[in-house]
C-alpha positions, 0 to 999 in steps of 0.5 A: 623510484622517484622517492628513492632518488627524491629522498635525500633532497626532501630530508634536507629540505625538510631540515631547514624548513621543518617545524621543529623548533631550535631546541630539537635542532639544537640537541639532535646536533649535539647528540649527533656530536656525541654519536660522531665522536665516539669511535664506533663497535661499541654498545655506548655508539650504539646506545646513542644511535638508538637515542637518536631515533627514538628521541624527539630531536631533528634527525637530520642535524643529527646526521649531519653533526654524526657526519661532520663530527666522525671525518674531524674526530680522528683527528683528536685520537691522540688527544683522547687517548691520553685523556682516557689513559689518565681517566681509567688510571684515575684511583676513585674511579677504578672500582666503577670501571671494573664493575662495568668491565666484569659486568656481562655486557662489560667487554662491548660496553668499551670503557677499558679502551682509552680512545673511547673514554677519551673521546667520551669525556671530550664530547661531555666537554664539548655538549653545553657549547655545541649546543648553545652555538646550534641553538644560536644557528637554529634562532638566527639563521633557520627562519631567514633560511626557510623563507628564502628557500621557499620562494623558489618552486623547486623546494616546494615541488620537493617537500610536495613530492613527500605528501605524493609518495604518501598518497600513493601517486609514486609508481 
């Protein structure tokens, strides 16, 4: 029981004071970014998702950019709709999208849906500078961030209770 409630608390701490270095903090953001934008019900979503967790990136940045990135990515469905809309009338690359439209997989696949590319050619827009701000963030700020959290004993209680629950000592 205390894990369960324990378990929130110690990934976000786990996520400042982690050992990952600012290059998985930096594309577990992005890829984050990417995951957040793209509406979700459709195999790319899902791809990324499954690039998520089985990539070395910090999961946690991740989640976070997945979460900040889907509240404020509505917001850009307008914009995104237009962009996909001149994307998919697009003439040199109207074969590529109805080869993968009349593939088997082609109707989840979602690019004959113009918020999707629309919102996927804004996220490829958006990659190299959120990556280069997250790696900034995670230089600059996670070392001075990690050694003040630790000075307070509650945050080492928390990342200890994650080896006790590992031992067996959660009832």
């Amino acid at each position: 029981m205390t894990s369960f409630l324990l378990r929130p608390v110690r990934q976000l701490a786990q996520s400042l004071i982690g050992n990952d270095t600012p290059r998985q903090i930096a594309w577990g953001f992005t890829l984050g970014m990417f995951i957040g934008l793209i509406p979700k019900g459709n195999l790319i979503a899902v791809l990324l998702m499954v690039l998520l967790f089985a990539l070395r990136v910090n999961l946690s940045a991740g989640m976070l950019a997945t979460g900040l990135f889907s509240w404020g990515g509505f917001l850009l469905d307008s914009f995104a709709h237009r962009i996909g809309s001149l994307a998919l009338v697009w003439q040199p690359a109207r074969p590529l999208y109805t080869w993968l439209y009349e593939s088997p997989l082609g109707t989840w696949i979602g690019t004959n849906n113009t918020v999707v590319v629309g919102q996927l050619l804004i996220a490829l827009y958006l990659t190299y500078p959120v990556y280069w701000f997250s790696i900034q963030f995670a230089t600059r700020v996670q070392p001075r961030l990690s050694k003040w959290l630790l000075r307070y004993r509650a945050i080492r209680w928390v990342r200890g209770a994650e080896i006790g629950t590992h031992w067996g000592s959660d009832a």
